[in-house]
N, C-alpha and C positions, 0 to 999 in steps of 0.2 A: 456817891457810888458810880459805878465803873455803868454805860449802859449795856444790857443783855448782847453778849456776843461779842463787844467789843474789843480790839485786841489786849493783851497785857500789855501797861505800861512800860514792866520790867523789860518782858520778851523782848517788845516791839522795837524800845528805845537803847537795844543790843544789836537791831540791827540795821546795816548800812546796806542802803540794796544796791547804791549806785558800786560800792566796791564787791560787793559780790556779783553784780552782773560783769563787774571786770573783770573778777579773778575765773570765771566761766569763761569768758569771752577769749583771755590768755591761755588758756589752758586748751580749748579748742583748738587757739593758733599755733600755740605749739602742737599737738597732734598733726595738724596737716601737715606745720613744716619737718616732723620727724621724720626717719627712716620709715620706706614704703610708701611714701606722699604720691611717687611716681606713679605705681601701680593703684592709688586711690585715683589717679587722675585718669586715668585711660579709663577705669570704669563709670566714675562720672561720664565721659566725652560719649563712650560705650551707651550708657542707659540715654544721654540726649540726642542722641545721635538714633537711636532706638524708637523712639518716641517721635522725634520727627519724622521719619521716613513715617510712621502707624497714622500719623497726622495727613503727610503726603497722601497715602492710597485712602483716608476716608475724605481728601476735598476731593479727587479724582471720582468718586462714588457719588454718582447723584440718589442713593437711597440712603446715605448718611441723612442725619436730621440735623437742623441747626443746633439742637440743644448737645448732641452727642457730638458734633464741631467741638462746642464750645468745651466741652468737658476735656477733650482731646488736647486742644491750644493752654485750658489752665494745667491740665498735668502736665504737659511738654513746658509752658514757663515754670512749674514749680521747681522741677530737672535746672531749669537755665540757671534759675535763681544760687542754686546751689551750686551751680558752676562759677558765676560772677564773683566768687570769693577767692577764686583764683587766677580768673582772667576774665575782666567785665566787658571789654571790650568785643571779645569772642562770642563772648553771650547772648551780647547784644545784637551781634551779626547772626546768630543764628537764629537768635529771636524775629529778626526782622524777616529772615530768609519763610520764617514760618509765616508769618503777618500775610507777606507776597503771595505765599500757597493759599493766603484765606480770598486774596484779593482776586485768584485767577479763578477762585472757583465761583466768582460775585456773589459772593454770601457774607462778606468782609463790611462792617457797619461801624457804629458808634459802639456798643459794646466791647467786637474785638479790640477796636484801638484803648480802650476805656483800661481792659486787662493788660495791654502792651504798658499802658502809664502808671500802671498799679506794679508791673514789672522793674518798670524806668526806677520808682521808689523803694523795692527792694534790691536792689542794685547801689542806689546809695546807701540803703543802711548797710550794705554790706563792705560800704568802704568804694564805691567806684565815683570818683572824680568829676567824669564827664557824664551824669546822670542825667543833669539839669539840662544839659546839651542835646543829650538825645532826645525828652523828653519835649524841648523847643522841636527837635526838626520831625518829631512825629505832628504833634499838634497843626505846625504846617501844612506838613502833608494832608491831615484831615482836613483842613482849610481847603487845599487846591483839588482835594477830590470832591468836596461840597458835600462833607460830611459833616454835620453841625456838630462841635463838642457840647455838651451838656455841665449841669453840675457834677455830675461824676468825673466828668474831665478834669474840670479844673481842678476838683478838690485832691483830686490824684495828683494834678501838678505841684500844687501847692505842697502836700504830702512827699513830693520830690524835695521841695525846697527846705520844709524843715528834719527829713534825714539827711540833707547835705549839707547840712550848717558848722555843722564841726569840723568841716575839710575845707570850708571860703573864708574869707576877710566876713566881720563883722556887714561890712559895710555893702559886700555881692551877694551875702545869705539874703541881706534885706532888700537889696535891690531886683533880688528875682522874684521874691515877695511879692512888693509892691509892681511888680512887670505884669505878674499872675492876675489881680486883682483890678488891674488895667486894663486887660485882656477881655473880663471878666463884665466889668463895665459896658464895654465896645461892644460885648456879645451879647450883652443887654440881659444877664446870668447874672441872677442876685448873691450876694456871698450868703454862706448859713453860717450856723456856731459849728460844723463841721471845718470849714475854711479859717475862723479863727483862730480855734484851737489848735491847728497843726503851725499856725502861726505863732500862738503860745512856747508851741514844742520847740520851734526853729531859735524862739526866743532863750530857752531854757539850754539846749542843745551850745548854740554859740556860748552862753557864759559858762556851761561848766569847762568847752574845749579850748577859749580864752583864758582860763585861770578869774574869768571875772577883771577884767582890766576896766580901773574907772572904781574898784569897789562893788559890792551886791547894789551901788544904789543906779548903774547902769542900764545892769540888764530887767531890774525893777521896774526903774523908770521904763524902759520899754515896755516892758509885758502890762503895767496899766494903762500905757497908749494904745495896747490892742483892746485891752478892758474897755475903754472909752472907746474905740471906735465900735465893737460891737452893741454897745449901747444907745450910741446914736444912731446904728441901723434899726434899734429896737429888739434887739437880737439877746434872750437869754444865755446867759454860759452855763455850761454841763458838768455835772463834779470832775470830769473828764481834763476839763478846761482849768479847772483851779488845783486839777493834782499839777499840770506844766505849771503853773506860778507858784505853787511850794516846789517841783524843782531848780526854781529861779532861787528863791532862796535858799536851796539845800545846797545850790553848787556851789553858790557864791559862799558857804559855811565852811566849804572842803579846802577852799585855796590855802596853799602852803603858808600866805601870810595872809589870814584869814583873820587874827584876832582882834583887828580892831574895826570888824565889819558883822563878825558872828552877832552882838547885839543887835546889828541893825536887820542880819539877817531875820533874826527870831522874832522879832517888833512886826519885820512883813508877812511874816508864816503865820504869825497871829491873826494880822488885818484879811489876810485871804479865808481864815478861821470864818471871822465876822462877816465877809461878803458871804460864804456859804448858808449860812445864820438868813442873813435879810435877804437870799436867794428863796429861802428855805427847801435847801437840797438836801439829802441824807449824805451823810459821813460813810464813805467806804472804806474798807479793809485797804483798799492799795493807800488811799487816802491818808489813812491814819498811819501808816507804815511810812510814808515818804516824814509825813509832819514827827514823828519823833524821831525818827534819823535824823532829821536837822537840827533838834534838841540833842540827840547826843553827840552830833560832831561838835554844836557849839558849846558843851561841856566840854567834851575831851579839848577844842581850842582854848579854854579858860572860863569861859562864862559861864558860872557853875548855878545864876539864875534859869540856866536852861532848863536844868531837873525839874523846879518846880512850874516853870510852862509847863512842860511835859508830863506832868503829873494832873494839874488842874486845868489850863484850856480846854484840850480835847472833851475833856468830861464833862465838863459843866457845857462847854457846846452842844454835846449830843445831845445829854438832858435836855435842852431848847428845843432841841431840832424835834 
């Protein structure tokens, strides 16, 4: 039996969330780039442009409070963010322009820069190239004003590195990674399973925007070298963290010549099953939605043992769990 709550096998394993998040994602893009985009665009620049000046006259107010600062600076990035989808470069300039206005008012700290890197990462998910770059020459900057990053920093960095993995070489996604967690070290700033897991994601991120080159057993092979490194810091993973290693196996399921890798995909969507098991984590809804979509891309690719994965793992896991 199914456990209380659990999703339907049927439902669940009908749905492909990585193609529906696409066919959202196309469909959005097409709306901007249709007729009227111009006039979407003056009013975005309009409302950020709005916001900043409101930002401007409350640092010039010495009866603003830091917390109403702050409130000011996330609604004015959440404006930027929404602009970066069109011109990230610009966003970033006016982002910075606004940082500047925190720094003149000397109320500018670890925090504000903290929201600036949490920006730098929505900026990459939105597709901006030079994320990783920006987000280097803030963190300098923090450096040279002798403002100590924290974990928040870095894990925000990192969070840079695994939304822009789909847009670097396999080999610069990981190398900004492993720059991060250098950094990281030097600053004597322990990693968490926060830091891993966006690691995971970067992991997951590059094979599905590689096609998986190498095979599912590539990007595999990586995402249990993150597994083990978190381990040897003593560092438990979070259901969080093993939904990115079932999307390691789910991309690697989707590749257009996928079928003589879908077995090996589903073999590792199992083993991520059984880590969750000897974690003893609970089984989530997103969790269980990722794991039979990978059961039925590797049916519809041919591997028609997928159905009965998908029918008995999950279940008989929960019952454990």
């Amino acid at each position: 039996m199914e456990k209380p709550g659990a999703p339907s096998v049927i439902r669940t394993s009908l749905i492909d969330l990585g193609y529906q998040d696409r066919k959202v994602r196309d469909r959005d893009a097409s709306s901007r780039t249709a007729g009227g985009s111009n006039e979407e665009w003056r009013e975005e620049m309009q409302e950020v442009r709005s916001k900043l000046e409101a930002f401007k006259t409350a640092c010039l107010s010495s009866s603003t409070s830091q917390q109403d600062l702050f409130s000011l600076f996330r609604s004015f990035l959440k404006a930027c963010s929404e602009m970066s989808k069109r011109d990230c470069d610009e966003s970033w300039r006016l982002a910075l322009k606004a940082l500047n206005l925190f720094k003149e008012s000397q109320r500018s700290d670890v925090v504000s820069h903290n929201m600036m890197l949490h920006f730098a990462a929505q900026t990459a998910a939105n597709g901006c190239r030079s994320a990783f770059e920006h987000a280097i020459n803030l963190m300098t900057g923090m450096v040279e004003e002798n403002i100590e990053p924290d974990l928040v920093s870095f894990n925000s960095m990192m969070n840079v590195c695994a939304k822009s993995a789909s847009m670097l070489s396999e080999e610069e996604a990981f190398a900004n990674a492993f720059s991060v967690l250098d950094m990281m070290r030097d600053a004597r700033v322990a990693a968490d399973t926060i830091t891993f897991t966006s690691m995971m994601e970067l992991c997951a991120r590059s094979t599905g925007a590689r096609g998986g080159r190498g095979g599912s057993s590539r990007g595999w092979q990586k995402g249990m070298e993150i597994h083990a490194m978190m381990r040897e810091q003593g560092l438990q993973p979070s259901i969080m963290t093993y939904i990115q290693m079932v999307k390691i196996c789910l991309f690697s399921a989707k590749l257009k010549r996928a079928g003589k890798w879908t077995e090996e995909a589903v073999r590792n969507g199992c083993r991520v099953l059984e880590l969750v098991r000897e974690d003893g984590l609970v089984l989530t809804e997103d969790f269980y939605n990722h794991f039979f979509s990978l059961c039925a891309k590797a049916a519809e690719a041919g591997y028609e043992a997928a159905v009965t994965v998908a029918e008995v793992s999950p279940c008989s896991l929960a019952v454990a769990c």
